[in-house]
N, C-alpha and C positions, 0 to 999 in steps of 0.2 A: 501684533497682539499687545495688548495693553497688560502690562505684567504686576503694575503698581495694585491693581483690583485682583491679582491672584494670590491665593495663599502660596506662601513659600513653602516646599514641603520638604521635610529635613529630621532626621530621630532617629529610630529602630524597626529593625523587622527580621524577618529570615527567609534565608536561602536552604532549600531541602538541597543540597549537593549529591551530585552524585557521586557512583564510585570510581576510584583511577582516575579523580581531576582534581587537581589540588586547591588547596583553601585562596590562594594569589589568584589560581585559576581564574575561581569564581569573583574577585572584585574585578579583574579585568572585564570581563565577561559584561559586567553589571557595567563598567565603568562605558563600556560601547553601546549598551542599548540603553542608559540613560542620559547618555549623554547628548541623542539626538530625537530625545523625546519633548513632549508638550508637556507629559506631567510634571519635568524638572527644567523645564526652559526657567521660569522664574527662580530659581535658585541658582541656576546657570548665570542668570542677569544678573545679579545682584552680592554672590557670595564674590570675597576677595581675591584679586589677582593671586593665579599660584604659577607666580615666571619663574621659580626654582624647579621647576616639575615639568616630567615632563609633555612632549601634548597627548598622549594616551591617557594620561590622570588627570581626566576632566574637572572630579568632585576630591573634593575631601574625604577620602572611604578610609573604612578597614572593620577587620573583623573582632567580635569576643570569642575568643580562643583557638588554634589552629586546630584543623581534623586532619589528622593523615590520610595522604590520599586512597588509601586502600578504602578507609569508609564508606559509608555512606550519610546520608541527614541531615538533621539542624547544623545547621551554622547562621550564627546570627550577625546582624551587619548593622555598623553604622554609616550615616551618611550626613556630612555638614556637622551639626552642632551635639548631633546625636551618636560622635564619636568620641565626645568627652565622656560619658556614660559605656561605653564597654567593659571599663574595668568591670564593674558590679557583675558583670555576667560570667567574669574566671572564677567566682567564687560559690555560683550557685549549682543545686543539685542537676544530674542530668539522667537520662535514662535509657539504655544500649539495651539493640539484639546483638545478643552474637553467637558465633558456629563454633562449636567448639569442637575438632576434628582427633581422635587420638590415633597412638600407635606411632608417634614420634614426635619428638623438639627441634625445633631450631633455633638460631643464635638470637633472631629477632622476636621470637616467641609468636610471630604470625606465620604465614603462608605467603609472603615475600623475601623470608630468611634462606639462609641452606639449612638441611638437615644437620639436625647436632648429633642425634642420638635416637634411636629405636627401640622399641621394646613390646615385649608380648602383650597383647590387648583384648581377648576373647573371654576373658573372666570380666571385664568394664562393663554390666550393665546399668539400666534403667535404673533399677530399684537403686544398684550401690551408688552410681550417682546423686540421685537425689538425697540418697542418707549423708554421703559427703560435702553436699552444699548447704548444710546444716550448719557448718565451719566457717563458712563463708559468709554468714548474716552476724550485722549488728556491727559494733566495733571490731576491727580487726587492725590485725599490723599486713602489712603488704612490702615487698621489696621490690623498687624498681627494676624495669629492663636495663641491662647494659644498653639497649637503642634505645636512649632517651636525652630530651634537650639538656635535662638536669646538668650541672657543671660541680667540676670540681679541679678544683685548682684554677676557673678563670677559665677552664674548657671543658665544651657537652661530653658526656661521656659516649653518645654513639661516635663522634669524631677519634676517641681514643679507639673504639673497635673501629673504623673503619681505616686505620691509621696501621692495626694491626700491634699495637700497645697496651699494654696492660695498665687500667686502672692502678692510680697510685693508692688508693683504698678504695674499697667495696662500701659499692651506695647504701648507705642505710636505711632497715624500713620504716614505714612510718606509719600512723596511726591514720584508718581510714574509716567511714563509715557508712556499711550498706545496708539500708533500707529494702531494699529488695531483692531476693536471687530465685527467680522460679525456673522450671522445667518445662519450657512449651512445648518442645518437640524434641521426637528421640528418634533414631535412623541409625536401622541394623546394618551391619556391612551387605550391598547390594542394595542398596535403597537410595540413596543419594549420587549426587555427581564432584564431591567435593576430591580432591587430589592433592596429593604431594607434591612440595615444590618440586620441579624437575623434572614430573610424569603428566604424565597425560592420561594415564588410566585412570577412573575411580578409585578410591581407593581401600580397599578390604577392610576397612576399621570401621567400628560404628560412631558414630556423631553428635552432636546435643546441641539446639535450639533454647538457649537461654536467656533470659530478661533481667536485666538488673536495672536498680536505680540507685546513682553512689552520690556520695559527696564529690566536691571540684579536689582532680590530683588523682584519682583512682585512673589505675591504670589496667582495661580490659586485657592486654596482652598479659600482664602478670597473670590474674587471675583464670586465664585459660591456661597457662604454662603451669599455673601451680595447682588446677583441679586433675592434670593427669598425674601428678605428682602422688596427690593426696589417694589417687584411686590404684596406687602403686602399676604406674604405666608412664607414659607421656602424652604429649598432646600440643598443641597449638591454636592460634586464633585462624579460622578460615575465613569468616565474614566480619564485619561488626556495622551495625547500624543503630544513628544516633537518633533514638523517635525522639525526644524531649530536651530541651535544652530551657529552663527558668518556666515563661508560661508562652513557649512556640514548642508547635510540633508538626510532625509530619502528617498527622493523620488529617484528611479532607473533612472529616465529619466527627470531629471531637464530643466525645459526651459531655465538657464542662466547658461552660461557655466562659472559662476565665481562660481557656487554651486558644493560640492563635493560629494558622494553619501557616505553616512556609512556605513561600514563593517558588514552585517547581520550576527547572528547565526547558518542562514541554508549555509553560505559561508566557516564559520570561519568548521562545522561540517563537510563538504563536502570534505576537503582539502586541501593542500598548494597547488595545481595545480589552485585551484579555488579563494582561496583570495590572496595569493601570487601575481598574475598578476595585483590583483587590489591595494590593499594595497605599493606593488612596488615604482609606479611609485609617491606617493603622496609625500612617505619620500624622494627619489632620488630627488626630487623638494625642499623638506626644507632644505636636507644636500647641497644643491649648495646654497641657499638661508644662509646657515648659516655653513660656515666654519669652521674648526676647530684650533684653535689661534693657531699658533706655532713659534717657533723661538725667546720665550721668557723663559729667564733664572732669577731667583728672580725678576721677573715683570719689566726686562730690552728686548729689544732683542736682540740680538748678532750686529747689527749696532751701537745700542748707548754703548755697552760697547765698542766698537771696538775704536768710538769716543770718551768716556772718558779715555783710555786708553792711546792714543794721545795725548790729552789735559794735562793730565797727567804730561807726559814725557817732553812733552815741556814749562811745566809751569816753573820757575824759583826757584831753590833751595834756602830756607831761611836757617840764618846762626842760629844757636842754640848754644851757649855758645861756643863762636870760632870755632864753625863747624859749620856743615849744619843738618838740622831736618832728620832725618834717613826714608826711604823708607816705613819698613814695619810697621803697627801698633804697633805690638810686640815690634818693635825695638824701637818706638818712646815711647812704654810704658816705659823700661826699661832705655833708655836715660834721660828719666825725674824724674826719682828716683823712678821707681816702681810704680806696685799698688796701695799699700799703703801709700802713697807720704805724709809728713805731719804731721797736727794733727790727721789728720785718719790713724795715721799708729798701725799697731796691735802690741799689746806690748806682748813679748816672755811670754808663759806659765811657767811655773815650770817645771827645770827640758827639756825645749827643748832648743838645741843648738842655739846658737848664730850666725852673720855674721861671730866672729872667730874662731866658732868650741866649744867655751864652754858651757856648759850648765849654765843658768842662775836658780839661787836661789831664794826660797822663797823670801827672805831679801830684794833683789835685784830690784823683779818686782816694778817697779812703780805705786802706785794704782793712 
């Protein structure tokens, strides 16, 4: 195949991930089935040797922002040149379902923690929920999980809980801002299949299906640990799913055509004939949108050397000790008495020749 007539495809997109596979998962995953495709052969050809790497990391990949694997959703990916541009996506708003399960806490504030603590839950309805996420809109302050990357002291603090050590101070909260908290769905105890770490039975509490959309740094686990709080109870995350991440999302048939749909695993499993088409047309759109710099040689481009060149030649010769300062570097080195010109001039070793051919002696060197 003639690759040189192929566009190089290379920028952003997204991966809808699923849940219990983690964010590393999903570029390996991508890094095998693009790796032996036609739609990235020409980028294959052409992007630069990566001999530090190893051979499973075909491409230059990686993600904007990790998902813990409990999730599910947007996760957005760069690939090639379109990983210099991830930063911009830690920073933008995003938008979660999640389950929010009560009648108990755990230490990681989801449903892959141990139970911390229990508490009576049959007074938690619908109504009182919704009056308490009232609380939860607009600016708020939020305290991180202990299980989080966050560092202190030069270490994440889940490492200190999973160390079994006690924080050398309690992470502080921080100022967040939610756009949106609604109530999609409400589930009487008996109505759902969601359970406590540890069981296997459903579990007797009632549930809530809720939608949010935060700023970058919100942390859904707090905010389900501290709505059983507020509803004088406990509670935990049981699910969470990320429909929106900047302008991708999960939904197949978006209402607004500035939304991009993510790359599913029953797409990416099916073949290049099935995500190829789709996947296609997003990067063709970032590589017109982001060029590839050329025409630059040591961070000039061939016009302004063209002009300094000019400039050059027509500048006016100075005279240098009854002549004129000599052209080339080299020459105007050696015109002005060398290298070593001076009192930093290097004084002959023992035993090495001289400017007239003699070997200079011990006796001789100058100390």
């Amino acid at each position: 195949m003639d690759f040189e007539s192929e566009i190089i495809l290379e920028g952003i997109f997204a991966v809808a991930k699923p849940a219990h596979v983690s964010s590393a998962d999903v570029l390996e995953k991508l890094q095998a089935t693009f790796g032996k495709s036609q739609t990235f052969a020409p980028l294959l050809e052409h992007q630069p040797k990566r001999t530090s790497k190893s051979d499973d990391q075909v491409f230059k990949m990686g993600h904007g922002g990790t998902l813990d694997p409990l999730a599910a959703g947007v996760l957005i990916v760069g690939i090639g040149r379109g990983t210099k541009q991830l930063q911009k996506y830690l920073a933008c708003t995003k938008s979660y379902e999640t389950t929010v399960l009560f009648g108990a806490s755990t230490d990681s504030y989801d449903c892959t923690g141990i139970i911390a603590e229990r508490a009576h839950c049959a007074h938690v309805t619908k109504t009182l929920v919704e009056a308490k996420l009232e609380r939860f809109r607009g600016d708020i302050l939020q305290a991180p999980p202990i299980y989080s990357a966050l560092k202190i002291d030069g270490k994440k603090a889940c490492e200190y809980a999973r160390d079994g050590q006690e924080l050398p101070r309690q992470l502080e909260s921080r100022e967040m801002r939610v756009d949106e908290c609604t109530l999609l769905e409400w589930y009487e105890p008996g109505q759902h299949d969601f359970t406590y770490p540890g069981e296997s039975e459903p579990a007797l509490a009632p549930a809530a299906r809720i939608r949010l959309t935060v700023c970058s740094g919100f942390y859904v686990r707090s905010f389900a640990h501290d709505l059983g709080i507020a509803c004088q109870s406990r509670s935990h995350m049981a699910t969470l799913l990320r429909t929106r991440q900047a302008s991708y999302t999960t939904s197949a048939f978006s209402e607004s055509s500035e939304l991009i749909p993510a790359i599913t695993y029953a797409e990416l499993d099916a073949g290049e004939d099935i995500w190829g088409p789709k996947i296609r047309p997003q990067l063709e759109s970032w590589v017109a949108a982001n060029p590839v710099a050329t025409g630059h040689v040591n961070g000039r481009s061939e016009e302004t050397r063209r002009r300094k060149t000019v400039e050059q030649s027509e500048r006016p010769k100075q005279r240098f000790r009854g002549g004129f300062v000599a052209d080339t570097k080299q020459e105007r080195i050696k015109q002005q008495g060398g290298k070593y010109k001076g009192k930093w001039s290097r004084k002959p070793a023992a035993n090495e020749p001289t400017k007239d051919g003699r070997a200079a002696s011990v006796e001789n060197v100058v100390l």
